[in-house]
PDB file of N, CA, C and O in Angstrom:
ATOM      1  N   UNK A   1      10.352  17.076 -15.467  1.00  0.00           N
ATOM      2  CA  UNK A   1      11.195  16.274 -14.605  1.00  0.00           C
ATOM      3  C   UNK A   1      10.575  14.889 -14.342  1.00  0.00           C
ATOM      4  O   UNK A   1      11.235  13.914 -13.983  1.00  0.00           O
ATOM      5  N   UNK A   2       9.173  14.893 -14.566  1.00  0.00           N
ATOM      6  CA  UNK A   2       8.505  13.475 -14.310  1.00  0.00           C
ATOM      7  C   UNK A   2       8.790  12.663 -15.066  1.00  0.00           C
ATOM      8  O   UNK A   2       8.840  11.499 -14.667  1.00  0.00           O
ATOM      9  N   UNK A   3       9.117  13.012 -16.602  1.00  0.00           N
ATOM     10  CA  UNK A   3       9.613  11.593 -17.607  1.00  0.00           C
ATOM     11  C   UNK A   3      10.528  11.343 -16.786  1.00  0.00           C
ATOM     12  O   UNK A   3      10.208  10.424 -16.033  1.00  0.00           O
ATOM     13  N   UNK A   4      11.924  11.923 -16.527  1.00  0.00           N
ATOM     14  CA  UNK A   4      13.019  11.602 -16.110  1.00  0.00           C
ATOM     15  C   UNK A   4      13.331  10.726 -15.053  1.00  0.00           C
ATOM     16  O   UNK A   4      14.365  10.058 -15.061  1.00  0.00           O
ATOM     17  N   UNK A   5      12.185  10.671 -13.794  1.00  0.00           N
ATOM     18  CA  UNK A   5      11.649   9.492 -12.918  1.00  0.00           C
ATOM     19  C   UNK A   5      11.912   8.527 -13.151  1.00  0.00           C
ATOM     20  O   UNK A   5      12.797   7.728 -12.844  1.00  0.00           O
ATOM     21  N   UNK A   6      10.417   8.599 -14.238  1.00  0.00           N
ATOM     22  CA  UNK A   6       9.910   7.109 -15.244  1.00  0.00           C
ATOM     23  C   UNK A   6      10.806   6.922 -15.689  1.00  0.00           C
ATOM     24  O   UNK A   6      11.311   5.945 -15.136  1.00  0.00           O
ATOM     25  N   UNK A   7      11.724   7.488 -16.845  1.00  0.00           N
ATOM     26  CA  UNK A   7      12.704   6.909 -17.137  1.00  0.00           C
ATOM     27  C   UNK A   7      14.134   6.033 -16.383  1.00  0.00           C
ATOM     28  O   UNK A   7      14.737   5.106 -16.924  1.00  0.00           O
ATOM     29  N   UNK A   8      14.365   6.479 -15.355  1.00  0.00           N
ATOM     30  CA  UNK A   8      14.822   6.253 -14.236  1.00  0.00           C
ATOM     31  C   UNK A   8      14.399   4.780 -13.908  1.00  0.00           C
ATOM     32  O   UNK A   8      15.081   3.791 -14.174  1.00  0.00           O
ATOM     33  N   UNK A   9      13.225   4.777 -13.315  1.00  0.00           N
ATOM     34  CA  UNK A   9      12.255   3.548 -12.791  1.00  0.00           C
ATOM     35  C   UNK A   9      12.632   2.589 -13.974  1.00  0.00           C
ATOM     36  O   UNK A   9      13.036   1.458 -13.705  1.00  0.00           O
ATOM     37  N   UNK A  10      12.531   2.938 -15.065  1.00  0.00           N
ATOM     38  CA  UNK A  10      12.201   1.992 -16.239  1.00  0.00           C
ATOM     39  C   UNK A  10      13.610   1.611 -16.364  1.00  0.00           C
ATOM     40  O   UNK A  10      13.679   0.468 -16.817  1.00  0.00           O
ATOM     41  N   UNK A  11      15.029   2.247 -16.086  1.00  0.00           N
ATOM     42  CA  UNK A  11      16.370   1.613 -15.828  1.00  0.00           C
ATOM     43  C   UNK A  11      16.357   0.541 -15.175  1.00  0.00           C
ATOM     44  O   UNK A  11      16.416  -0.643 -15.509  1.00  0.00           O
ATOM     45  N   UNK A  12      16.246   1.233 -13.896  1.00  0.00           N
ATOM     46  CA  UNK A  12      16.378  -0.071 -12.673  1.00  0.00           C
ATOM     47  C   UNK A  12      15.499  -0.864 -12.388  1.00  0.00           C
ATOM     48  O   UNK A  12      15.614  -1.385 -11.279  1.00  0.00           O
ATOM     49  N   UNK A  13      13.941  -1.390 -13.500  1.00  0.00           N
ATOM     50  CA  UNK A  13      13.619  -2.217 -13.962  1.00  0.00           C
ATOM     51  C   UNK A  13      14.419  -3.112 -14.198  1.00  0.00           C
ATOM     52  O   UNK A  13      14.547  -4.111 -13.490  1.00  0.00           O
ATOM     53  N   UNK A  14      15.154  -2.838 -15.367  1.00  0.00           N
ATOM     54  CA  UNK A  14      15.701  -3.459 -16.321  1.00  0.00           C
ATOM     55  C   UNK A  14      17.036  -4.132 -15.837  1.00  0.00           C
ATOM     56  O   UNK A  14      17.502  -5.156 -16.338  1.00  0.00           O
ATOM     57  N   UNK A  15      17.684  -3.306 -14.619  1.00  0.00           N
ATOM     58  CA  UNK A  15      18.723  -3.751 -14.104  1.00  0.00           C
ATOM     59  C   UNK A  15      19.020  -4.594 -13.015  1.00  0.00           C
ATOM     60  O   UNK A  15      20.039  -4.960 -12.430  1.00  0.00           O
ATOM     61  N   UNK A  16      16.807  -4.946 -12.858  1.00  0.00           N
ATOM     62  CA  UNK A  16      16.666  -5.867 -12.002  1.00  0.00           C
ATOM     63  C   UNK A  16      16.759  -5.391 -10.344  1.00  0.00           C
ATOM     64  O   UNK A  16      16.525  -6.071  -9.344  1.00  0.00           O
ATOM     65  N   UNK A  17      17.259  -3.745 -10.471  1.00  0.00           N
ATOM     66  CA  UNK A  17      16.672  -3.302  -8.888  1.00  0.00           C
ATOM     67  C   UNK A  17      15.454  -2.600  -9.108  1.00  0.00           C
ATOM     68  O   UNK A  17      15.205  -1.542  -9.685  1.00  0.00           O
ATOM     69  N   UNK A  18      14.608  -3.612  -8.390  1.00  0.00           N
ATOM     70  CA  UNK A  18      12.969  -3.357  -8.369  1.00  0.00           C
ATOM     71  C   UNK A  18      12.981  -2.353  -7.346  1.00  0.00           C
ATOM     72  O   UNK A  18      12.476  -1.348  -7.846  1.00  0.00           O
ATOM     73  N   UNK A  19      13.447  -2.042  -5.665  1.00  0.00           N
ATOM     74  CA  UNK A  19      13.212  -1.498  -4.796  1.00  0.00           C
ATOM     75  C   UNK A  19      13.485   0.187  -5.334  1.00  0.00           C
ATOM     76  O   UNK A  19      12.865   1.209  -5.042  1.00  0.00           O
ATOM     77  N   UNK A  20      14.811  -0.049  -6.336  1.00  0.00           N
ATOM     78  CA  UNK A  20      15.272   1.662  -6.610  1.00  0.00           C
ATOM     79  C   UNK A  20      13.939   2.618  -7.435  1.00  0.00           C
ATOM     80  O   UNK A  20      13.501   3.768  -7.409  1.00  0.00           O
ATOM     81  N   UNK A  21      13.610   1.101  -8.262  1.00  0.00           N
ATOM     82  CA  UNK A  21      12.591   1.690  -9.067  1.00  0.00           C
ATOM     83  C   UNK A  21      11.489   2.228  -8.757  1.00  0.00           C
ATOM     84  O   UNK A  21      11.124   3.121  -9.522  1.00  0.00           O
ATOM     85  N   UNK A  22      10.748   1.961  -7.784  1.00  0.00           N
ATOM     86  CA  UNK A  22       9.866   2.169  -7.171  1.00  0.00           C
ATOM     87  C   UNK A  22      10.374   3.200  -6.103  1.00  0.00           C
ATOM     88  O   UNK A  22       9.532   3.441  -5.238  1.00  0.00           O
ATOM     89  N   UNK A  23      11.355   3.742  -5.999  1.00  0.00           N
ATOM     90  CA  UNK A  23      11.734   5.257  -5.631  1.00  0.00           C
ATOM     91  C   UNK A  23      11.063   6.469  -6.659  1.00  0.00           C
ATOM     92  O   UNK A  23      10.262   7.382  -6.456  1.00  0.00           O
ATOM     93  N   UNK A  24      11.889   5.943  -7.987  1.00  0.00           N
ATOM     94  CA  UNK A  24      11.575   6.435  -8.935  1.00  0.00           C
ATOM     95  C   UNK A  24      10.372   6.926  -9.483  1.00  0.00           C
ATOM     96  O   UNK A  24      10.116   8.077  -9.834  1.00  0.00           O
ATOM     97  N   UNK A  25       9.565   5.775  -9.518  1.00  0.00           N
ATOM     98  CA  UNK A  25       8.315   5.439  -9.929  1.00  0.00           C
ATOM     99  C   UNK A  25       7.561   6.257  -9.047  1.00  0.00           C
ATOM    100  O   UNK A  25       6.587   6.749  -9.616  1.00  0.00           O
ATOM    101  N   UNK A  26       7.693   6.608  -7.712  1.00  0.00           N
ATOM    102  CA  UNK A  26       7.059   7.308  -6.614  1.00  0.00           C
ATOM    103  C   UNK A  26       7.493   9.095  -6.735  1.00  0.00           C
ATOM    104  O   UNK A  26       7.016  10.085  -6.181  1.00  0.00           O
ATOM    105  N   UNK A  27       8.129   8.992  -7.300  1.00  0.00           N
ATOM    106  CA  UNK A  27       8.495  10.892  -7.334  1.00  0.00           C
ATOM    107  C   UNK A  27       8.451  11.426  -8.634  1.00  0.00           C
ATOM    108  O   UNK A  27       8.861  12.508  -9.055  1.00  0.00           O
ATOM    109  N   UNK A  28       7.724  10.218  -9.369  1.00  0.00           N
ATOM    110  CA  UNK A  28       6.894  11.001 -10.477  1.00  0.00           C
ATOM    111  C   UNK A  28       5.638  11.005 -11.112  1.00  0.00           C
ATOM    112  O   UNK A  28       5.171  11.512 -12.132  1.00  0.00           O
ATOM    113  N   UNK A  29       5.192  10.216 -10.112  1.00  0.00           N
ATOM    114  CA  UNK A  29       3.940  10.138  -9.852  1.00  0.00           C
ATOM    115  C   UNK A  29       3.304  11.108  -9.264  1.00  0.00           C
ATOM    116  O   UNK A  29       2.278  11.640  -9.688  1.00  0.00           O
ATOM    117  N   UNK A  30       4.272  11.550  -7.611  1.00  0.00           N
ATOM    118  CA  UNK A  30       4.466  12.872  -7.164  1.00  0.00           C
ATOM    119  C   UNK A  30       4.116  14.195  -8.085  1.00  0.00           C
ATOM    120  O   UNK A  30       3.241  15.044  -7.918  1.00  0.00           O
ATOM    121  N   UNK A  31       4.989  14.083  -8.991  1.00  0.00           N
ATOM    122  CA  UNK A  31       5.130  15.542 -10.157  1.00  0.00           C
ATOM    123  C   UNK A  31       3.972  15.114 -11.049  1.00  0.00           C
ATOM    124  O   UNK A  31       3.411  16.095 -11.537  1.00  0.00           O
ATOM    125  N   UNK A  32       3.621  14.337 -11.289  1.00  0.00           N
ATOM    126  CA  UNK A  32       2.457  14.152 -12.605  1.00  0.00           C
ATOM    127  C   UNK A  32       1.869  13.211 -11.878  1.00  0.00           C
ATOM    128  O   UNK A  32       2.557  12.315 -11.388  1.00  0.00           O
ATOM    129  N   UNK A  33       0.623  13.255 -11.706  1.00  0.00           N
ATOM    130  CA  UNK A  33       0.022  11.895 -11.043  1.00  0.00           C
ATOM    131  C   UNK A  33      -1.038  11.524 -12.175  1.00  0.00           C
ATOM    132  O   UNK A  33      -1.925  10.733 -11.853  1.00  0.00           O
ATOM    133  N   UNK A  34      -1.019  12.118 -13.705  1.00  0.00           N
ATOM    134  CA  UNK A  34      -1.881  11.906 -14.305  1.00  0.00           C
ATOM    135  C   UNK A  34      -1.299  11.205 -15.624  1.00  0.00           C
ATOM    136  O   UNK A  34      -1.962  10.681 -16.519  1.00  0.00           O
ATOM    137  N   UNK A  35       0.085  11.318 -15.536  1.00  0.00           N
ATOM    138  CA  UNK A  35       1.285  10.124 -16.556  1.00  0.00           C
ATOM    139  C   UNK A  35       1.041   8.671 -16.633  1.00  0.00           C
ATOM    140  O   UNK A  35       1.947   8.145 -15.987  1.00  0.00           O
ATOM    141  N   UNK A  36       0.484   8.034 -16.973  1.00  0.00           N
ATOM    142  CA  UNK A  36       0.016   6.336 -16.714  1.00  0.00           C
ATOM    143  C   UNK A  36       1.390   5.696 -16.663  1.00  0.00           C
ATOM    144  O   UNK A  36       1.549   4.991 -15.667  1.00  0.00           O
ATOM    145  N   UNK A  37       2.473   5.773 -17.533  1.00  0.00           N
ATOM    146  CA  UNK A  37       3.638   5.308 -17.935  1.00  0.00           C
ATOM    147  C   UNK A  37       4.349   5.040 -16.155  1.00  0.00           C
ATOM    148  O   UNK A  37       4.960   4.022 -15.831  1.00  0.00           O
ATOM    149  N   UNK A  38       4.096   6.087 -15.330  1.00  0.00           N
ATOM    150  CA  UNK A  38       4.946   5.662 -14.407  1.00  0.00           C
ATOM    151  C   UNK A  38       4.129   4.591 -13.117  1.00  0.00           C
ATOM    152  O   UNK A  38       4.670   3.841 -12.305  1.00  0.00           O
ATOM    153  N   UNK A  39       2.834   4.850 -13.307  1.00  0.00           N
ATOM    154  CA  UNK A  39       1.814   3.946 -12.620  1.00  0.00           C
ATOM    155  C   UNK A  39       2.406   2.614 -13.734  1.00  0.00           C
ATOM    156  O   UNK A  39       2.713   1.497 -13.318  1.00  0.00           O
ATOM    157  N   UNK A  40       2.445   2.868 -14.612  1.00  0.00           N
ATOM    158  CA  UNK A  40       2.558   1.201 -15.464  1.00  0.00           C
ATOM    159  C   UNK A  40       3.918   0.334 -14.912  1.00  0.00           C
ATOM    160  O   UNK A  40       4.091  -0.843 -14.596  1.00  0.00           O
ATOM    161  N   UNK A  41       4.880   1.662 -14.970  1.00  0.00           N
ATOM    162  CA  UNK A  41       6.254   0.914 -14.470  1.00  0.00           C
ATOM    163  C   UNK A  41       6.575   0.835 -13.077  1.00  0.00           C
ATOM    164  O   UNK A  41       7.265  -0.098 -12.666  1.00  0.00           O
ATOM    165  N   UNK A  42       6.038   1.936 -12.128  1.00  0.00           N
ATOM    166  CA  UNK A  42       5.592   1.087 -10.839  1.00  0.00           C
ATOM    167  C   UNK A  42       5.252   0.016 -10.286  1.00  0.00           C
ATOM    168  O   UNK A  42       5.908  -0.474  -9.366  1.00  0.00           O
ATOM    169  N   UNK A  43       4.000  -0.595 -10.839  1.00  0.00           N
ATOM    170  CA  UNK A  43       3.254  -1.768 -11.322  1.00  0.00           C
ATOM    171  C   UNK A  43       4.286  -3.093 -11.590  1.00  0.00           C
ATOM    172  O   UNK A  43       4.294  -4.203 -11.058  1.00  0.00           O
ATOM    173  N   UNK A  44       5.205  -2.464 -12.709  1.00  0.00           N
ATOM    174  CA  UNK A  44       5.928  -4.143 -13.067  1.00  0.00           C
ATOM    175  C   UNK A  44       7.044  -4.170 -11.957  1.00  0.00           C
ATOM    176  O   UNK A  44       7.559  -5.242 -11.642  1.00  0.00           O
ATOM    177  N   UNK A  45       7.414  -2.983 -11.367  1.00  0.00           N
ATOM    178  CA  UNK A  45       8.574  -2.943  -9.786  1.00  0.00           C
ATOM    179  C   UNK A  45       7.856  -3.990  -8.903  1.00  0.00           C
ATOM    180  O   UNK A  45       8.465  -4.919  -8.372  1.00  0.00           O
ATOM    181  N   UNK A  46       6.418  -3.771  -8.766  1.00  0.00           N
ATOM    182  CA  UNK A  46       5.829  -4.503  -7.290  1.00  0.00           C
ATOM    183  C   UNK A  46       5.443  -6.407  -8.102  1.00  0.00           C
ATOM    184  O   UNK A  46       5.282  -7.476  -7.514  1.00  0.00           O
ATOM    185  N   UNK A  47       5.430  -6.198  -9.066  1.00  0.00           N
ATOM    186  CA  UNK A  47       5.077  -7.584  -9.853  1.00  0.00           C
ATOM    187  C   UNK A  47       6.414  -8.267  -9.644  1.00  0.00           C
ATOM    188  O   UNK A  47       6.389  -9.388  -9.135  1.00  0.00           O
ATOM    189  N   UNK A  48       7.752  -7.651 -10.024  1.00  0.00           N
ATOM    190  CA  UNK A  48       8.913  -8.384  -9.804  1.00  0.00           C
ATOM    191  C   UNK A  48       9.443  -8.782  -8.638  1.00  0.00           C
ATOM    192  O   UNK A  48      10.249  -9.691  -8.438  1.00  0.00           O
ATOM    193  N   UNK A  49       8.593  -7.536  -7.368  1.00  0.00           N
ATOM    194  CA  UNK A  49       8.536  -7.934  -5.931  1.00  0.00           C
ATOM    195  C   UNK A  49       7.937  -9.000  -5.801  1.00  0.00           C
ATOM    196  O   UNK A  49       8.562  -9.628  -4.946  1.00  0.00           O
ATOM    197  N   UNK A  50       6.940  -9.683  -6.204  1.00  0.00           N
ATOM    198  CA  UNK A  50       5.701 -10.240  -6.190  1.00  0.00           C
ATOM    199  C   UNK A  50       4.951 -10.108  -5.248  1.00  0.00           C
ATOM    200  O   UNK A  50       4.486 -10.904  -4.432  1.00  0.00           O
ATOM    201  N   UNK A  51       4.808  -8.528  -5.475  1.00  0.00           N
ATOM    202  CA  UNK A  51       3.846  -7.814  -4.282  1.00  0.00           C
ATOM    203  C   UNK A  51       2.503  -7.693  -5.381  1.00  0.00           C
ATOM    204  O   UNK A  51       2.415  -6.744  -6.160  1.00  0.00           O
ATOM    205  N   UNK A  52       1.624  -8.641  -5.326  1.00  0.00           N
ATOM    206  CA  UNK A  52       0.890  -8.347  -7.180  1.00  0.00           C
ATOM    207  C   UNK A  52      -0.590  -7.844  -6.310  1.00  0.00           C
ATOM    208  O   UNK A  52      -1.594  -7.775  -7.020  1.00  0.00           O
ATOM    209  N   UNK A  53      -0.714  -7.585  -5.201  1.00  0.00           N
ATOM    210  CA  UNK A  53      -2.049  -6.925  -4.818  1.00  0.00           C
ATOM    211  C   UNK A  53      -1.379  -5.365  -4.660  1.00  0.00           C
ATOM    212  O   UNK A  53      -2.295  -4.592  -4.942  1.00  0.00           O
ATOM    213  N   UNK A  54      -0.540  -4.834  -4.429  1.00  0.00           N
ATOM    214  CA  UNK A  54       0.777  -3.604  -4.628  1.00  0.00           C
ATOM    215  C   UNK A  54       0.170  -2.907  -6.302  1.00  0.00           C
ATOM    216  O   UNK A  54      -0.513  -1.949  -6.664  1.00  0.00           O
ATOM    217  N   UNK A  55       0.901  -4.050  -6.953  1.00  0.00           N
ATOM    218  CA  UNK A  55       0.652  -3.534  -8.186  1.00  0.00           C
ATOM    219  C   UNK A  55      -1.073  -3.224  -9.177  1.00  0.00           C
ATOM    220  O   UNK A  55      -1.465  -2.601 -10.164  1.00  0.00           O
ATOM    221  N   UNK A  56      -1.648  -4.181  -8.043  1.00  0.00           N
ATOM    222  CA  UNK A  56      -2.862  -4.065  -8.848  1.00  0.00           C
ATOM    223  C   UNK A  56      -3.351  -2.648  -8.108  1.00  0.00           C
ATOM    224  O   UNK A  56      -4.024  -1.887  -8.802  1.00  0.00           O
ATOM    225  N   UNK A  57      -3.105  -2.332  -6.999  1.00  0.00           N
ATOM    226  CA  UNK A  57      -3.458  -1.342  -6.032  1.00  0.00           C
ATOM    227  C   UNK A  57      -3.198   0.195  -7.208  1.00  0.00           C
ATOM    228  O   UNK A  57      -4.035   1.023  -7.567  1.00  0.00           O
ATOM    229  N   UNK A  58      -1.792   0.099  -7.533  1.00  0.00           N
ATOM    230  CA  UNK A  58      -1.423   1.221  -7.658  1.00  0.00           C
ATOM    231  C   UNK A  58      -1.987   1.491  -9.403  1.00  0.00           C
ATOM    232  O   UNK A  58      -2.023   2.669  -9.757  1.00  0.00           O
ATOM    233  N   UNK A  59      -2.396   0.444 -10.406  1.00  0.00           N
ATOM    234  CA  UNK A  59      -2.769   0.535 -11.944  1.00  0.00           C
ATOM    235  C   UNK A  59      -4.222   0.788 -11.407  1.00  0.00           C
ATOM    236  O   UNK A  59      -4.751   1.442 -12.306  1.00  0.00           O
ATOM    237  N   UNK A  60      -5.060   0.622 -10.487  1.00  0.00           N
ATOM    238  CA  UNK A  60      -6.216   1.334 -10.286  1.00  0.00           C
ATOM    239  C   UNK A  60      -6.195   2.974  -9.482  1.00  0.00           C
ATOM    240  O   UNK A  60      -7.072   3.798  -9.225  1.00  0.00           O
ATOM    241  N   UNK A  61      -4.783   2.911  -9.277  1.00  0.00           N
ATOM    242  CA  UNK A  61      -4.996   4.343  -8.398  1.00  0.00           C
ATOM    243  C   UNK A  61      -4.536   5.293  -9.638  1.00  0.00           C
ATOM    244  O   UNK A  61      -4.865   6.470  -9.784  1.00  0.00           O
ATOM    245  N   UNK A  62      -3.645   4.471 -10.559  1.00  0.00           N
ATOM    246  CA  UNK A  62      -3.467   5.685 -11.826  1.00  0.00           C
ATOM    247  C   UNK A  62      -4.389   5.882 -12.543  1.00  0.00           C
ATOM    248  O   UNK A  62      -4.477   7.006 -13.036  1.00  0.00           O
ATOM    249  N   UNK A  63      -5.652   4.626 -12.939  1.00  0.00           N
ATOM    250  CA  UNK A  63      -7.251   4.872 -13.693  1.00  0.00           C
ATOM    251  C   UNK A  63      -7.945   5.420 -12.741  1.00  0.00           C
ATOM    252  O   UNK A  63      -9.090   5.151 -13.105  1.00  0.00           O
ATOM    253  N   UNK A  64      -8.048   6.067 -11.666  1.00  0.00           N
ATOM    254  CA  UNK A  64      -8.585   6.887 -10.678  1.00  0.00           C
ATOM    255  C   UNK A  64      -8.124   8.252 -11.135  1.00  0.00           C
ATOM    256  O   UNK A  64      -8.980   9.117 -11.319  1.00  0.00           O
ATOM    257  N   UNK A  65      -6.962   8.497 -11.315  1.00  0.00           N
ATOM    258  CA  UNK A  65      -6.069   9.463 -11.672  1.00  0.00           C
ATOM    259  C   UNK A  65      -6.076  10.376 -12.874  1.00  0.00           C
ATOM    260  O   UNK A  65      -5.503  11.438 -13.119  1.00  0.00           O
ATOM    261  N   UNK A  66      -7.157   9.390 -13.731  1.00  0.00           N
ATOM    262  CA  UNK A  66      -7.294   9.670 -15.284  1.00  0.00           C
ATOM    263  C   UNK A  66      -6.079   9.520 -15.551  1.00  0.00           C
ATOM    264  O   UNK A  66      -5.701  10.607 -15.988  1.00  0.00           O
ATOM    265  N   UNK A  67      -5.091   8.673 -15.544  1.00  0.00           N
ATOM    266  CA  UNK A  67      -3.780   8.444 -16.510  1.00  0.00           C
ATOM    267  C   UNK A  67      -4.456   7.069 -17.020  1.00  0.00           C
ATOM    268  O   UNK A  67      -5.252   6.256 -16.550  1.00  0.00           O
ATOM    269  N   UNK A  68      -3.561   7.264 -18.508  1.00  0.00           N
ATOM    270  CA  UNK A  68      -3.959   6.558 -19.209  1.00  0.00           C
ATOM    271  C   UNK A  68      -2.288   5.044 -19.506  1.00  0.00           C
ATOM    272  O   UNK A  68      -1.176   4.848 -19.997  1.00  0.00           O
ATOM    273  N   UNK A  69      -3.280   4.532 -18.822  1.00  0.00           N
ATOM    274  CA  UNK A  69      -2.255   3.198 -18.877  1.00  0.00           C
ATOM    275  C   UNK A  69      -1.471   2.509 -20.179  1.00  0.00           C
ATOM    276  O   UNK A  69      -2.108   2.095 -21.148  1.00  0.00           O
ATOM    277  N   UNK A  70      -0.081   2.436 -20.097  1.00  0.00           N
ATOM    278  CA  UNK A  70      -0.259   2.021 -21.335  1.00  0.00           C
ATOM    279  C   UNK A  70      -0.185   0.147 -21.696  1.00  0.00           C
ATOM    280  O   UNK A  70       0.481  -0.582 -20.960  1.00  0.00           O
ATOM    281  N   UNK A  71      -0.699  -0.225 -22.496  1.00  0.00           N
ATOM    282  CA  UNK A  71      -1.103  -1.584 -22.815  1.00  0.00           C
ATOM    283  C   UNK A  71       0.311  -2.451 -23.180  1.00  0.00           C
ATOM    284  O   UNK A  71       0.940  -2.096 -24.177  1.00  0.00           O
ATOM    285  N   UNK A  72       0.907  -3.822 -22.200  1.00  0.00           N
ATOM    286  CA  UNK A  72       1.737  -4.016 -22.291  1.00  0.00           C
ATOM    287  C   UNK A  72       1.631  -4.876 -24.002  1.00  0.00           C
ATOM    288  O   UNK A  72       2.527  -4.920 -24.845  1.00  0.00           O
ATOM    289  N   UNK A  73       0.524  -5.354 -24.072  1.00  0.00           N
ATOM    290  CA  UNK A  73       0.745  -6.207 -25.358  1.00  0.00           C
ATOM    291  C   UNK A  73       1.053  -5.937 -26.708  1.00  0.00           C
ATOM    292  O   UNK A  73       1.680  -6.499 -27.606  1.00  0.00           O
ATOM    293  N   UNK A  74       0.182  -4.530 -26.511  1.00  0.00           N
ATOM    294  CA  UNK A  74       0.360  -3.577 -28.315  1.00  0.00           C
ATOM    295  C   UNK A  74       0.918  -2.086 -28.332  1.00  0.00           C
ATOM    296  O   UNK A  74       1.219  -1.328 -29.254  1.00  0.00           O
ATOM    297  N   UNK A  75       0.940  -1.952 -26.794  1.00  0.00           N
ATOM    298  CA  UNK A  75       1.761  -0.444 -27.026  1.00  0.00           C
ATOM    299  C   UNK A  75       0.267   0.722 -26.696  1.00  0.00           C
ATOM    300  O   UNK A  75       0.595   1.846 -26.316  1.00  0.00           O
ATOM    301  N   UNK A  76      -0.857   0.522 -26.801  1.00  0.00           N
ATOM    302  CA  UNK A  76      -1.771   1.142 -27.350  1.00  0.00           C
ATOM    303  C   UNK A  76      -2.414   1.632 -25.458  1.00  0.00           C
ATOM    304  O   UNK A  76      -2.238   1.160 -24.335  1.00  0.00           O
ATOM    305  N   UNK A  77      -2.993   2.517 -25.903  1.00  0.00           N
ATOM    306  CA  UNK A  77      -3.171   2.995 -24.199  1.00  0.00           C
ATOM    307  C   UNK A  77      -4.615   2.776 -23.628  1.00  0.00           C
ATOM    308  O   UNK A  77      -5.520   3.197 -24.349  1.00  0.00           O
ATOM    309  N   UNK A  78      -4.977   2.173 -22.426  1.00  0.00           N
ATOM    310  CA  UNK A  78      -5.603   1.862 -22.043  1.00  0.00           C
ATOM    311  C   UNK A  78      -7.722   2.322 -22.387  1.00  0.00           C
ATOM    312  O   UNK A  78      -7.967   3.424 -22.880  1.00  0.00           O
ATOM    313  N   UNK A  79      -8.478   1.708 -22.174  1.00  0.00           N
ATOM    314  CA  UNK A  79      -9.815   2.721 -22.198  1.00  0.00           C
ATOM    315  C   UNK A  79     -10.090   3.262 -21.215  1.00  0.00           C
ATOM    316  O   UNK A  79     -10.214   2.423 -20.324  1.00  0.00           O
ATOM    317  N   UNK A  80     -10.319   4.576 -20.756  1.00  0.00           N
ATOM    318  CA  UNK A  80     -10.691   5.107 -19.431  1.00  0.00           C
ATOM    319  C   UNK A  80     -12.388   4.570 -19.547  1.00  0.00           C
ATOM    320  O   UNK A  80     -13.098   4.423 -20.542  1.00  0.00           O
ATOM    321  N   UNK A  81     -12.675   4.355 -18.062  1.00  0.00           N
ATOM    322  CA  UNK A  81     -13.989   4.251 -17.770  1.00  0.00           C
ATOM    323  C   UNK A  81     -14.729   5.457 -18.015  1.00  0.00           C
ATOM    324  O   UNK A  81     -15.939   5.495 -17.789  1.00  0.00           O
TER     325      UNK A  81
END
């Protein structure tokens, strides 16, 4: 049920409601807190807020998490410490 979140979040990204997304983004994080994908798309919800200490907050609470972030430039997933 946690892709389905993210996937969710990653809609209303796209549809430009940042606030829904970050519903989203929060109740599947809930169910998987170890998915990076929804810490990643969380992240671009609070960036479009330009809440960008939000977003940096929450891409260190998913590398806390051991989720593995994924890399916006190449697709390729983050290095865990």
């Amino acid at each position: 049920m946690f892709y389905l979140h993210s996937n969710i979040c990653h809609c209303y990204n796209k549809l430009k409601r940042y606030k829904e997304g970050l519903k989203a983004a929060f109740k599947a994080i809930d169910q998987k807190p170890n998915f990076g994908r929804s810490y990643q798309r969380c992240a671009e919800s609070y960036v479009h807020l330009e809440k960008f200490t939000m977003a940096a907050i929450v891409l260190m609470k998913g590398i806390a998490n051991n989720a593995a972030i994924p890399n916006q430039s190449n697709g390729e997933k983050s290095k865990q410490l």
